[in-house]
C-alpha positions in Angstrom: -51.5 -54.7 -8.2 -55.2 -53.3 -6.9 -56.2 -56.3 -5.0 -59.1 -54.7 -4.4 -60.2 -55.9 -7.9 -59.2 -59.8 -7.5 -62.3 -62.3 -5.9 -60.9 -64.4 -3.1 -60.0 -67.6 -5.1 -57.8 -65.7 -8.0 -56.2 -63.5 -5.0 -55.3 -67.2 -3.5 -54.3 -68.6 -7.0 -52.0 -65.8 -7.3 -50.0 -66.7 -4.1 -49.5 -70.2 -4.8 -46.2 -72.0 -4.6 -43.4 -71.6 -6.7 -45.4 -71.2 -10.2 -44.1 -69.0 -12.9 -45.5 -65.2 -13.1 -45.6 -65.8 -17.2 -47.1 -68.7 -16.9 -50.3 -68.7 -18.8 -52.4 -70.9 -16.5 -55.2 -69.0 -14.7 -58.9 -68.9 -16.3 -59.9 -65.3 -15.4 -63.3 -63.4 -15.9 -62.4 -59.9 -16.6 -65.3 -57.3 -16.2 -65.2 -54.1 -18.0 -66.2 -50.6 -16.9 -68.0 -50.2 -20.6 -66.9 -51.7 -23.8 -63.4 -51.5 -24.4 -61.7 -49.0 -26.9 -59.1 -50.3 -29.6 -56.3 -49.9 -27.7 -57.6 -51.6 -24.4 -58.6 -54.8 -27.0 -55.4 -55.3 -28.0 -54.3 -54.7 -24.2 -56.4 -57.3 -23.6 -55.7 -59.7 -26.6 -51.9 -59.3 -25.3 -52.6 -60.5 -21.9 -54.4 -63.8 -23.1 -58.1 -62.2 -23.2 -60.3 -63.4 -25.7 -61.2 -59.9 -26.9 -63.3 -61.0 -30.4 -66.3 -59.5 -29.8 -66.6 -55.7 -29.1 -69.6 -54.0 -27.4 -69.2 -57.0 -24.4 -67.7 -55.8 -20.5 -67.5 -59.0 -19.8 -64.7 -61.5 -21.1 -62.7 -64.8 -20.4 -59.0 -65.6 -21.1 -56.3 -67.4 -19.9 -54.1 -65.2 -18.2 -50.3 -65.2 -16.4 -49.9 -63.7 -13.2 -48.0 -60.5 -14.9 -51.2 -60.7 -16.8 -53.4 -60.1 -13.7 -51.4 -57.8 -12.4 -51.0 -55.9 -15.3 -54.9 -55.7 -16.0 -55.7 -54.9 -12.5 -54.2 -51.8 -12.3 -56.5 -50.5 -16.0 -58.9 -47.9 -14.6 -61.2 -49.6 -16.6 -61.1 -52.5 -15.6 -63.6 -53.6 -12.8 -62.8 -56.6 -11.7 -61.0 -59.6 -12.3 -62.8 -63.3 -10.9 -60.9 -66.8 -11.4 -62.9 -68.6 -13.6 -64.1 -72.3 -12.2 -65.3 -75.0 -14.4 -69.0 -75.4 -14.5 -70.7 -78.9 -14.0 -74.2 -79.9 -15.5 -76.9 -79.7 -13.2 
């Protein structure tokens, strides 16, 4: 895993406890290098991303920590950020 990649709160998400590494449970930002290829979509798609739109470097999905890992190590993949729930102002 290039930890490297991870922001602070998913690299502490990804230790936690004893929580199952295909467990689906993280809300992660994944930021592209450029807009992804077919093949890195349904890379993405497989690991939980919600890849619809193409032309965007910039997606959500709900990912496992195999996931993470998985996507992390992508060349083209910039970065990975846990996602928080936003409150109205």
């Amino acid at each position: 895993m290039d930890y490297r990649k991870l922001d602070a709160a998913l690299g502490r998400a990804l230790g936690a406890g004893d929580v199952d590494p295909a467990a689906r449970d993280l809300l992660v930002l994944v930021r592209l290098t450029e807009p992804p290829s077919e093949g890195q979509l349904e890379q993405l798609r497989r690991a939980g991303v919600n890849a619809a739109g193409t032309g965007r470097t910039v997606l959500t999905g709900t990912l496992s920590r195999q996931d993470v890992e998985t996507l992390s190590d992508q060349p083209w993949v910039l970065s990975l950020s846990l996602s928080g729930s936003r409150r109205p102002l």
